[in-house]
LUMRO-136784 format. One record per residue (C-alpha): chain; residue number from 1; x, y, z. Coordinates in steps of 0.25 Angstrom, whole numbers. Layout:
// LUMRO-136784
[site 'A', NUM, [X, Y, Z]]
...
// end
This chain:
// LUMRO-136784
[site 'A', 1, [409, 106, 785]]
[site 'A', 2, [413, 92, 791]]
[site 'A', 3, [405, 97, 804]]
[site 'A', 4, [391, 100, 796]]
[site 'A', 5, [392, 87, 790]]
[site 'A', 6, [394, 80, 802]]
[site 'A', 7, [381, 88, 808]]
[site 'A', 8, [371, 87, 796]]
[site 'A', 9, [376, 70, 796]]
[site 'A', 10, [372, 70, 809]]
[site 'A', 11, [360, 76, 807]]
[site 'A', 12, [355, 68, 796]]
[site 'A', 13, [357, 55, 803]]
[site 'A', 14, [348, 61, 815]]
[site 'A', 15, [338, 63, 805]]
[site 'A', 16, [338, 50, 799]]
[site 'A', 17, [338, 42, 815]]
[site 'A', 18, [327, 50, 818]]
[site 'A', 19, [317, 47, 807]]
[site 'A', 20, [317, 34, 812]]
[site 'A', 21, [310, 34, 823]]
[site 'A', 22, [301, 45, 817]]
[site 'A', 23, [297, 35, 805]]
[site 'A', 24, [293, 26, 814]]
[site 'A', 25, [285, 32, 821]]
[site 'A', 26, [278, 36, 811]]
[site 'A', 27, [277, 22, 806]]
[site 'A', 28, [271, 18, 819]]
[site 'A', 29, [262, 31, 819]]
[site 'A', 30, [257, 27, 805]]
[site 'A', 31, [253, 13, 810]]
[site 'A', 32, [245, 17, 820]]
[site 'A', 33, [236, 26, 813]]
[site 'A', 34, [235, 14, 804]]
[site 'A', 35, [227, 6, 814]]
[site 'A', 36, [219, 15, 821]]
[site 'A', 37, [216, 21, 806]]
[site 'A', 38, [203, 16, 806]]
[site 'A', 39, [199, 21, 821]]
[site 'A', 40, [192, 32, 820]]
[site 'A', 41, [185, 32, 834]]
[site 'A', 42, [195, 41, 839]]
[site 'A', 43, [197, 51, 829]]
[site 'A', 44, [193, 66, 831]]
[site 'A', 45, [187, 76, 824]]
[site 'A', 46, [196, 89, 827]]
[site 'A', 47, [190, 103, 825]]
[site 'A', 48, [192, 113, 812]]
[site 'A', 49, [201, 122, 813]]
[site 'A', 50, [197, 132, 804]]
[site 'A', 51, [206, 146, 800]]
[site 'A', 52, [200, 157, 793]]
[site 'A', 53, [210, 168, 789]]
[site 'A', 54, [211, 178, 778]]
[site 'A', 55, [222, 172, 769]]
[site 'A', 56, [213, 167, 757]]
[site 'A', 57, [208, 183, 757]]
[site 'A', 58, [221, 189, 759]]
[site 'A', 59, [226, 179, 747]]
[site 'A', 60, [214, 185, 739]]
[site 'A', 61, [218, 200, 741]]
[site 'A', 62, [230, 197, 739]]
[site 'A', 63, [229, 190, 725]]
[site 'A', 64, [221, 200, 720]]
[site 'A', 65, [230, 210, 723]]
[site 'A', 66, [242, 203, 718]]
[site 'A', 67, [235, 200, 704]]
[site 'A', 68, [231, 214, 702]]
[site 'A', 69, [237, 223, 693]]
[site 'A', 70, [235, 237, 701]]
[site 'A', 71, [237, 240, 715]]
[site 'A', 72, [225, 235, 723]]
[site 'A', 73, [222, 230, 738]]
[site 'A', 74, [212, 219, 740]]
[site 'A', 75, [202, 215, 753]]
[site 'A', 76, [195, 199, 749]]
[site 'A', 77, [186, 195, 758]]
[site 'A', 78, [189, 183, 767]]
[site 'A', 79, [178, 177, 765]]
[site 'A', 80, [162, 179, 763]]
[site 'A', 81, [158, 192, 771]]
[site 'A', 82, [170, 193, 777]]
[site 'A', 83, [177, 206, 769]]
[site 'A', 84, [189, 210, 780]]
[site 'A', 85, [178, 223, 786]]
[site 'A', 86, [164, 228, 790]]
[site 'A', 87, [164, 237, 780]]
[site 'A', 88, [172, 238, 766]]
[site 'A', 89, [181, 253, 770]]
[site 'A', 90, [186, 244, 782]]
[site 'A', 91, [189, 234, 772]]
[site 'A', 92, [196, 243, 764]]
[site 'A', 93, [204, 250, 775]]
[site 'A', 94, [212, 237, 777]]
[site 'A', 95, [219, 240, 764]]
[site 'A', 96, [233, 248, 765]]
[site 'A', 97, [230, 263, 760]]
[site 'A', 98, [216, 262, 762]]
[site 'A', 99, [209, 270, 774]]
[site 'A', 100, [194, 272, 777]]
[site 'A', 101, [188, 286, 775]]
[site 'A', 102, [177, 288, 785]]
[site 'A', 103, [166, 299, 783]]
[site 'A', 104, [161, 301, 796]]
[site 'A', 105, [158, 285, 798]]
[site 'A', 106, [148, 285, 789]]
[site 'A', 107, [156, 280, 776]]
[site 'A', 108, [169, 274, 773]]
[site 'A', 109, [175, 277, 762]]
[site 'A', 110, [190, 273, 760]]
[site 'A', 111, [203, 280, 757]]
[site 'A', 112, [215, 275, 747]]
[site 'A', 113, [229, 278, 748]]
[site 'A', 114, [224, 291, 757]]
[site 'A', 115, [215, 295, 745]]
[site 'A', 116, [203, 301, 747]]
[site 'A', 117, [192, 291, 746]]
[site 'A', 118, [184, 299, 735]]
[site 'A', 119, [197, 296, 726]]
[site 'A', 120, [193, 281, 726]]
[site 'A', 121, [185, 272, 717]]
[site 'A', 122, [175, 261, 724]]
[site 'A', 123, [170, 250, 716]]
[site 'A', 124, [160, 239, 720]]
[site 'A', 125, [162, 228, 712]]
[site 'A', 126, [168, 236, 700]]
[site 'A', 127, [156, 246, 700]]
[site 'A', 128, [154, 260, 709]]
[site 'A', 129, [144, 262, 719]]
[site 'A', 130, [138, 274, 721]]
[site 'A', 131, [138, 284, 733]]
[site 'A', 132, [130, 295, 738]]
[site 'A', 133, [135, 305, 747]]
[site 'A', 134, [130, 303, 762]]
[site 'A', 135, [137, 315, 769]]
[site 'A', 136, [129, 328, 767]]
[site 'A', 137, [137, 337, 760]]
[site 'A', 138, [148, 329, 757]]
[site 'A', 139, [155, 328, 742]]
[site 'A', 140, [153, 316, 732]]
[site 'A', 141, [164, 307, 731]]
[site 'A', 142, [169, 294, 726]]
[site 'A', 143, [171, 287, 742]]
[site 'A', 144, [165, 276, 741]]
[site 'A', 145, [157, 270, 755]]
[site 'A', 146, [163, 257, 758]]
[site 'A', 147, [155, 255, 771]]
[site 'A', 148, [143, 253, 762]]
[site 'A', 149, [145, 241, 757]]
[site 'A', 150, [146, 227, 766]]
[site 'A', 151, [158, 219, 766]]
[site 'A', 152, [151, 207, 765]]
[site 'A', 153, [148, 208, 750]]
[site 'A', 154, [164, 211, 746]]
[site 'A', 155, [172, 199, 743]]
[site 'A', 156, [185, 209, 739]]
[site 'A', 157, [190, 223, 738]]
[site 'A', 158, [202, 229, 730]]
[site 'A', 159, [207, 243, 730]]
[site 'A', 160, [215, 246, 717]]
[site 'A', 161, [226, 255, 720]]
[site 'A', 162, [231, 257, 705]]
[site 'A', 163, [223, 261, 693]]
[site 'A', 164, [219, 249, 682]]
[site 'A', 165, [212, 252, 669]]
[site 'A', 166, [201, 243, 672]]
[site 'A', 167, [196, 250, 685]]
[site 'A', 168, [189, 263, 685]]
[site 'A', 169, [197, 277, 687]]
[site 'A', 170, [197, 287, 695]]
[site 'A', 171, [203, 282, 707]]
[site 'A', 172, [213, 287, 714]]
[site 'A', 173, [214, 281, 730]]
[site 'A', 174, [211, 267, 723]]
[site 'A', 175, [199, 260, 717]]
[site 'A', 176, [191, 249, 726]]
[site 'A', 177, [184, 239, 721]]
[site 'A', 178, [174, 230, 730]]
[site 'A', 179, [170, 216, 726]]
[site 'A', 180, [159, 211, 730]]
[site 'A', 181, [156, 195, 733]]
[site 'A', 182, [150, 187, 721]]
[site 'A', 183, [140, 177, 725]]
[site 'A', 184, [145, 166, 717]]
[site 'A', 185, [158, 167, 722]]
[site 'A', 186, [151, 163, 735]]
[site 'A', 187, [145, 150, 741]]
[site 'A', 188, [130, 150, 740]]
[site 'A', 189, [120, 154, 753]]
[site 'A', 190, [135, 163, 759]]
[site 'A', 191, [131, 172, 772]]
[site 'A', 192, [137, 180, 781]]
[site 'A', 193, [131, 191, 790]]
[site 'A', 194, [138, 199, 802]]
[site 'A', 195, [132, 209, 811]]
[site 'A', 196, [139, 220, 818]]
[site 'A', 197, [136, 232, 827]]
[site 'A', 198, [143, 246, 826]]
[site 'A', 199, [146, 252, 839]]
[site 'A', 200, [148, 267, 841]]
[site 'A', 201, [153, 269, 855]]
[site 'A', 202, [153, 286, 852]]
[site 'A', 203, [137, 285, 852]]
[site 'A', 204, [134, 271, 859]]
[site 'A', 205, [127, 265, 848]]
[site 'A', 206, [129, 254, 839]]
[site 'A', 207, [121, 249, 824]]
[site 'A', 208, [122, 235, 817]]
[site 'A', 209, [129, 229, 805]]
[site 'A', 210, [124, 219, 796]]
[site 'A', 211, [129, 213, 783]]
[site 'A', 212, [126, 201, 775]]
[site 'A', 213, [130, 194, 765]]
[site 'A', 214, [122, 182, 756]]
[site 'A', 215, [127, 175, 745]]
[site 'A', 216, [120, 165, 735]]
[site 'A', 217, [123, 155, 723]]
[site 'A', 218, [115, 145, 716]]
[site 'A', 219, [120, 132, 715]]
[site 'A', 220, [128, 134, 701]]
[site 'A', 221, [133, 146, 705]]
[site 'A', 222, [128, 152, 694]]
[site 'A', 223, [122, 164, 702]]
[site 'A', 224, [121, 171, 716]]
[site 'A', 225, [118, 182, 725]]
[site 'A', 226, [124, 188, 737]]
[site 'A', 227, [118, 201, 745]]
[site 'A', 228, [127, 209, 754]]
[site 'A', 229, [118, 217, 765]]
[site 'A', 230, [122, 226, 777]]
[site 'A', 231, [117, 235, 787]]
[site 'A', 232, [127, 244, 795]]
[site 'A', 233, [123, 256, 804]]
[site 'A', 234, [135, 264, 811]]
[site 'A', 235, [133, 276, 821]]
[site 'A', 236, [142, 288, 819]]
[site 'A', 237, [145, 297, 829]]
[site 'A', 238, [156, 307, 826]]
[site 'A', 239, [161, 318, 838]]
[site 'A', 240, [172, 327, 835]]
[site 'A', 241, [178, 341, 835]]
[site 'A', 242, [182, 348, 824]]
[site 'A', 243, [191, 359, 821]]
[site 'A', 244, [189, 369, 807]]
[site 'A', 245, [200, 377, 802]]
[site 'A', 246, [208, 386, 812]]
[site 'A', 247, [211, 403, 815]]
[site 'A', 248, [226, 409, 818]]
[site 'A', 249, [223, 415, 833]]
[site 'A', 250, [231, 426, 826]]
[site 'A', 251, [218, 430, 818]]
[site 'A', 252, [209, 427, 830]]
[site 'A', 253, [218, 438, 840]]
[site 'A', 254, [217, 448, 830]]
[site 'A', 255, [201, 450, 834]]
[site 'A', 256, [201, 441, 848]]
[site 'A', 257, [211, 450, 860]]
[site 'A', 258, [208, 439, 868]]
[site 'A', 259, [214, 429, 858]]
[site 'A', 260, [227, 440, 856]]
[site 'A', 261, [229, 442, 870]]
[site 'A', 262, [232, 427, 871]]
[site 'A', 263, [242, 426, 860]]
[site 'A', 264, [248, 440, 866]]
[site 'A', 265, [249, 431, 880]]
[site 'A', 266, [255, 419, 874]]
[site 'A', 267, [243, 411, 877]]
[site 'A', 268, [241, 406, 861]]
[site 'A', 269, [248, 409, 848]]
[site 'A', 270, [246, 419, 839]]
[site 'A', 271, [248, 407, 829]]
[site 'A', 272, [239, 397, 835]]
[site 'A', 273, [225, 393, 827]]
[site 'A', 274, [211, 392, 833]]
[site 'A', 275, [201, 383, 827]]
[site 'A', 276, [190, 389, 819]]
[site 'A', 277, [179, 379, 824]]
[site 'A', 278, [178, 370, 833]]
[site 'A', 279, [167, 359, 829]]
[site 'A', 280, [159, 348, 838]]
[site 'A', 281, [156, 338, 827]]
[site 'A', 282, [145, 328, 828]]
[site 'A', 283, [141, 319, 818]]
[site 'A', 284, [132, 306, 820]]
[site 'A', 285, [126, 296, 811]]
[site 'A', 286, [119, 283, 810]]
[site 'A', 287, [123, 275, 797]]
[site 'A', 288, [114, 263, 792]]
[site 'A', 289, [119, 257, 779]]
[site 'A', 290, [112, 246, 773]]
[site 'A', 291, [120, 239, 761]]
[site 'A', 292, [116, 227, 752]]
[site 'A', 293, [125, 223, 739]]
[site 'A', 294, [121, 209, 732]]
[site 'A', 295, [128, 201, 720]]
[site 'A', 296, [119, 193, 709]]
[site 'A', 297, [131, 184, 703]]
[site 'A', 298, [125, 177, 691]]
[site 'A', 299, [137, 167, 684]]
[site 'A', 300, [130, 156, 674]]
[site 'A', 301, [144, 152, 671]]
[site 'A', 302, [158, 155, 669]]
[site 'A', 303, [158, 164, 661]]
[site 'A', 304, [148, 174, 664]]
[site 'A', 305, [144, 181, 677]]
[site 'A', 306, [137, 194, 681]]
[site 'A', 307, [134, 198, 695]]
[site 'A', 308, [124, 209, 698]]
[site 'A', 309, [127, 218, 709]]
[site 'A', 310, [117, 226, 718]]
[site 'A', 311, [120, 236, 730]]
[site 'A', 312, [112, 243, 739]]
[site 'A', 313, [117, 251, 749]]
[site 'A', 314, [109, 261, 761]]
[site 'A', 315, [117, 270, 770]]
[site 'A', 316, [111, 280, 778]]
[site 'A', 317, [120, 292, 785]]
[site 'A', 318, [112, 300, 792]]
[site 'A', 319, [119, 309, 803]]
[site 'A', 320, [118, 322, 811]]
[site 'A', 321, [132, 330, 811]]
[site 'A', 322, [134, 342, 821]]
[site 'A', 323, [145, 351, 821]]
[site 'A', 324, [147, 362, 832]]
[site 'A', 325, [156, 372, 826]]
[site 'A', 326, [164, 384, 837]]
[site 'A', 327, [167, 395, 828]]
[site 'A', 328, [177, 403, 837]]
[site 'A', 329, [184, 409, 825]]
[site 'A', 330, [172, 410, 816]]
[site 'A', 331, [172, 425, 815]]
[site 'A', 332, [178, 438, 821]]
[site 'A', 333, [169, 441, 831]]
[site 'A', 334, [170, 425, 836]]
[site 'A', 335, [186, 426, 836]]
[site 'A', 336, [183, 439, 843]]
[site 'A', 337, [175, 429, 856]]
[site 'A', 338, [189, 418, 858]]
[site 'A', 339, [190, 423, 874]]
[site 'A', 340, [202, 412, 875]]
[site 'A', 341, [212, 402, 868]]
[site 'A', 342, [220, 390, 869]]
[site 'A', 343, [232, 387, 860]]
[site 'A', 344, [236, 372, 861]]
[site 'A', 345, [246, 364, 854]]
[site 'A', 346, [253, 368, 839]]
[site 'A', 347, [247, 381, 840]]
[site 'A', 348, [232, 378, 841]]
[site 'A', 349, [221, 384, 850]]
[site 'A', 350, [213, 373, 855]]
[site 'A', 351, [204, 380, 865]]
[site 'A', 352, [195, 392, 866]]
[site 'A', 353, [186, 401, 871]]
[site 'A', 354, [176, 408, 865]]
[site 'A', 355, [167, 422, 872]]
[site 'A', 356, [153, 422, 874]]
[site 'A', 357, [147, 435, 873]]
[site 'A', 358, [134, 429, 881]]
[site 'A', 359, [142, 427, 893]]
[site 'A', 360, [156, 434, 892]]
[site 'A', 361, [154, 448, 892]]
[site 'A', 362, [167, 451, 888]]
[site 'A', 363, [166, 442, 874]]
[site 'A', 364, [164, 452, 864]]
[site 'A', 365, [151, 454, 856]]
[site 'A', 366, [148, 443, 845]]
[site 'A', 367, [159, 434, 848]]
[site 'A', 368, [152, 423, 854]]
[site 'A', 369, [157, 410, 848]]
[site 'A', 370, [150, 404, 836]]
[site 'A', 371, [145, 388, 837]]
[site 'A', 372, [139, 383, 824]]
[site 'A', 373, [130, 370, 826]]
[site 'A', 374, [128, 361, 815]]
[site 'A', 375, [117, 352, 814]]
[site 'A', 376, [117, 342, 801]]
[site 'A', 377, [106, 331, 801]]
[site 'A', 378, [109, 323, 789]]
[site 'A', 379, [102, 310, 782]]
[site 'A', 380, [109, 303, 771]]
[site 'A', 381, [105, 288, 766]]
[site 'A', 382, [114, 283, 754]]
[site 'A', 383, [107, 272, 746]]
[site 'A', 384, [116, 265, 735]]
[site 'A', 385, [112, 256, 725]]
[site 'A', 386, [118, 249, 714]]
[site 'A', 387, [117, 239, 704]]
[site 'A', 388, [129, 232, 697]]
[site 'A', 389, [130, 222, 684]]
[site 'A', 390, [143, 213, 683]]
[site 'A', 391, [144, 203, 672]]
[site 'A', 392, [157, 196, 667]]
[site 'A', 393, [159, 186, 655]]
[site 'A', 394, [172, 175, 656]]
[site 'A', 395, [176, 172, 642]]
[site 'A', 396, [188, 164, 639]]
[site 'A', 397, [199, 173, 642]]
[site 'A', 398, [188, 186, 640]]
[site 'A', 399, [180, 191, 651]]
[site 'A', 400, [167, 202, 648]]
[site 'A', 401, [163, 210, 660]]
[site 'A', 402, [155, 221, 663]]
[site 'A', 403, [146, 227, 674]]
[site 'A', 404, [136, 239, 675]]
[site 'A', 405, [127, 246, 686]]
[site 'A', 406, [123, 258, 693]]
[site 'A', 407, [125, 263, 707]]
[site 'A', 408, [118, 273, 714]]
[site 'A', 409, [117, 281, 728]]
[site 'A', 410, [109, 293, 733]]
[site 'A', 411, [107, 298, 747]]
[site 'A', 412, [96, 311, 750]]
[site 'A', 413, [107, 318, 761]]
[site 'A', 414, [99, 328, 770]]
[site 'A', 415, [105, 336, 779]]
[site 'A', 416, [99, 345, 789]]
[site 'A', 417, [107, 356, 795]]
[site 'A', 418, [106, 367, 806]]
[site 'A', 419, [118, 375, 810]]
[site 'A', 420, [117, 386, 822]]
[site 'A', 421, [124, 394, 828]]
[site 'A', 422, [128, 398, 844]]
[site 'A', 423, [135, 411, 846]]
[site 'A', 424, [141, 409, 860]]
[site 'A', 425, [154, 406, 868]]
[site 'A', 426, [162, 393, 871]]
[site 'A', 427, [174, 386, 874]]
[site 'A', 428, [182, 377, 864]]
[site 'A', 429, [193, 367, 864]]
[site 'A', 430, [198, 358, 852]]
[site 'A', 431, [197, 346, 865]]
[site 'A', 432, [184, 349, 869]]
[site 'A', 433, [177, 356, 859]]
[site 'A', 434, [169, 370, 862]]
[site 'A', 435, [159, 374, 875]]
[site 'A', 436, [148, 384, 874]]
[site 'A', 437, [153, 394, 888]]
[site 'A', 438, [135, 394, 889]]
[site 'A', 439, [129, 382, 887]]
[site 'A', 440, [117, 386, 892]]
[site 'A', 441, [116, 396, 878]]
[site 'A', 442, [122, 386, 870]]
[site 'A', 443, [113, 376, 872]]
[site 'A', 444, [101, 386, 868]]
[site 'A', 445, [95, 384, 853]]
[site 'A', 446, [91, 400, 853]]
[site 'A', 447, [106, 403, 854]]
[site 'A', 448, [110, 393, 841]]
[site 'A', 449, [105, 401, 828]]
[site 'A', 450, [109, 401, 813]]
[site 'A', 451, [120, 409, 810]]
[site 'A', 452, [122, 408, 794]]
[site 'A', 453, [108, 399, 794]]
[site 'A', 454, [101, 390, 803]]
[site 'A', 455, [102, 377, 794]]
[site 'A', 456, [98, 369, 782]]
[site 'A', 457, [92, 357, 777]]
[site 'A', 458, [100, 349, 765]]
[site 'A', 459, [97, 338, 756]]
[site 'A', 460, [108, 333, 746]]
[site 'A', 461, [104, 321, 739]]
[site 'A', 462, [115, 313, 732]]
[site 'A', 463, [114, 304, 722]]
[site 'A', 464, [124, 295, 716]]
[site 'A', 465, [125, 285, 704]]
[site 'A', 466, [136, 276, 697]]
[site 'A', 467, [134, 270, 684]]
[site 'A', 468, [143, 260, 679]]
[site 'A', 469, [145, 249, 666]]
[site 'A', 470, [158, 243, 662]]
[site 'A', 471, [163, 231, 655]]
[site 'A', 472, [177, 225, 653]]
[site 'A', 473, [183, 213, 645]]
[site 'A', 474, [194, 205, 650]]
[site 'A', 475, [203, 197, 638]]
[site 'A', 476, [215, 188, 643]]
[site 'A', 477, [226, 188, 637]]
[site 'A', 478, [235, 176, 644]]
[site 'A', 479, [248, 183, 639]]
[site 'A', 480, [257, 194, 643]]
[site 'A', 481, [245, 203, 646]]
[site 'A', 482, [235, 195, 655]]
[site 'A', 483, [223, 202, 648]]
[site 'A', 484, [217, 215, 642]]
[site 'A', 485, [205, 222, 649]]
[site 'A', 486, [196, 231, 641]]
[site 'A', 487, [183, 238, 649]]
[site 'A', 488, [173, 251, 648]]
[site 'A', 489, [167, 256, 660]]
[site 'A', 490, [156, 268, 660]]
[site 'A', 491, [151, 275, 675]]
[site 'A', 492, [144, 287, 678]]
[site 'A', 493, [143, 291, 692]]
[site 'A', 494, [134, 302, 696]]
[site 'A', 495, [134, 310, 709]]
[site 'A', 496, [123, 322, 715]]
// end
């Protein structure tokens, strides 16, 4: 202990010898920025250093999710125009247990938790939008399109991951709300544009991308404007092999000798499957949407305000989709042409052969190989509108609100469709897909005809419509319950 004291003594008085020299120096310092105080010839003006992070966006999310009394996960903007994404499902998909549901390019639509994304609910500032289906044929659902609308016009977005009495059920993924950005809440004459190109090196094109966004005050911030507008195209182009459904070679060696010889020689297993199909999948399409939202904030004072929202939203799909199916177990008489097969790995054949009466003698007679060709020209151009009335009253310790509108969407789907058929032989493998063994015969239009029918012309116009009024009161209470909430909502949603 003596020994410690001896050290922390000493220490001490180093200290105390060495802020002698120190304060002087300082004193000495001190008076010579004294006289040359009022010299300013010499001083120079240093450049601004400026950093721009994302703290004061994160601290916003973060505080909204923290005073919340559910489960949610928020995005806040950074700043004007500058919501984390091109699009709000990119947005979306930076959130944990939320991944992005892409129908063949054209839409995205999101998933919660691994739900599927019809089990969701989407709200734009507390109200639906509606949708019209795009994909001919496809089934209504409740997916909403978050590529529609342009980040620009969002200032925040929460996902609610537990069920509260004041929002709206039937969810069960999770319930997302988007906010769009006030114009009061912004400075006046606020712009901000960006421009982008959308490269798709699989057909060597490209289309633009440009949004906007414009906001507005008067001088006693009394009331305002903004108008969010965009104009994206995207090229799709979509080539692939697909496989439907597969056949026991046991059932296939029961009519085919060739096949039975093979699994009498060891060649393939009596156990091993063959696919039914063998389809070469092409699917092309040109998107041009067009999307314009706009706010019309009016607040005479502090106690009242009412915002009146309008949407307008254009997207057109069209597309051509071709599929090429091989039918090589399609009937009897076709399992009755496989001349040859090749099992691969975990008992699955992955090549083939099939006979061509034309030029195989030996083939036997109707078991040529079946190849459907489908042909679907499609147009489809979704337009959705709406309209929306928000209105709030501030009293002291009360609030009134309510809000009502309508939203509606409709697109006049045609398709045109024509499906042939060639009855002739080919050559198949799941790495390279099939081969017609005559090309020349193939290639010939006489030699495609309609087997069941030749093809159609379709046209399924859809309609949708969301109807929607609420109001809701708010009453503090400044004691061990922070408030009670009393509301009544009424919504008719129409689909056809």
């Amino acid at each position: 202990m003596k020994f410690t004291a001896s050290i922390l003594s000493a220490s001490i008085l180093a200290a105390l010898c060495l802020a002698v020299p120190v304060h002087a120096h300082a004193q000495a310092t001190g008076a010579a920025d004294a006289t040359s105080k009022n010299d300013t010839s010499k001083v120079k003006t240093l450049p601004t250093i400026m950093v721009v992070g994302l703290r004061q966006s994160l601290k916003k999310s973060l505080e909204t999710e923290r005073n919340s009394n559910a489960i949610i996960n928020v995005i806040t903007a950074e700043d004007i125009g500058k919501f984390p994404a091109t699009n709000v499902a990119e947005a979306l998909a930076q959130m944990p247990g939320v991944t992005i549901d892409r129908v063949l390019g054209a839409t995205q639509r999101v998933s919660i938790d691994g739900m599927d994304p019809s089990l969701n609910l989407s709200f734009l500032d507390g109200h639906p939008v509606a949708q019209a289906l795009w994909l001919y044929g496809d089934q209504p659902n409740r997916g909403f399109n978050y590529s529609l609308l342009p980040p620009e016009i969002l200032g925040n977005l929460e996902i609610y991951k537990s069920p509260e009495a004041r929002l709206p059920s039937g969810s069960i993924g999770g319930t997302i709300i988007m906010h769009t950005l006030e114009p009061l809440n912004l400075p006046a004459n606020t712009l901000r544009a960006s421009v982008g190109y959308n490269y798709n090196d699989m057909v060597s094109q490209g289309k633009p991308d440009v949004s906007l966004i414009y906001s507005w005050k008067n001088a006693n911030s009394t009331w305002g404007i903004d108008v969010a507008a965009e104009h994206y195209e995207q090229i799709t182009n979509r080539q692939g092999e697909e496989i439907f459904g597969y056949t026991p070679v046991a059932t296939i060696a029961k009519v085919n000798p060739a096949v039975a010889g093979q699994i009498a020689s060891g060649q393939i297993q009596s156990t091993a499957i063959m696919p039914n199909e063998i389809n070469s999948a092409n699917f092309q399409q040109t998107e041009k949407r067009t999307s314009f939202v706009s706010n019309i904030q009016f607040r005479p004072n502090n106690q009242f305000e009412a915002t009146l929202g309008l949407m307008y939203l254009r997207d057109q799909l069209n597309n051509y989709n071709q599929s090429m199916y091989a039918f090589p177990t399609w009937l009897a008489s076709t399992q009755q042409g496989i001349s040859g097969l090749v099992q691969g790995a975990n008992g699955v054949i992955i090549a083939g052969n099939q006979c061509d009466p034309s030029t195989q003698p030996t083939c036997p007679t109707g078991a040529a190989g079946a190849t459907v060709f489908d042909n679907n020209a499609r147009r489809a151009t979704v337009t959705t509108r709406g309209i929306n009335l928000h209105a709030a009253y501030h009293g002291y310790g009360w609030e009134l609100s309510g809000q009502a509108g309508v939203s509606t969407s409709h697109d006049p789907i045609t398709q045109a469709f024509i499906e042939p058929v060639y009855f002739g032989g080919y050559n198949w493998s799941l790495g390279q897909g099939f081969n017609f063994s005559n090309p020349t015969a193939a290639q010939n239009p006489t030699n495609w005809a309609g087997y069941y029918f030749m093809g159609n012309y379709g046209s399924l116009p859809y309609y949708a419509r969301d109807n929607w009024a609420q109001a809701n009161f708010k009453y503090d209470l400044n004691g061990f319950f922070n408030d009670i909430r009393v509301g009544v909502r009424w919504a008719v949603h129409h689909e056809g």
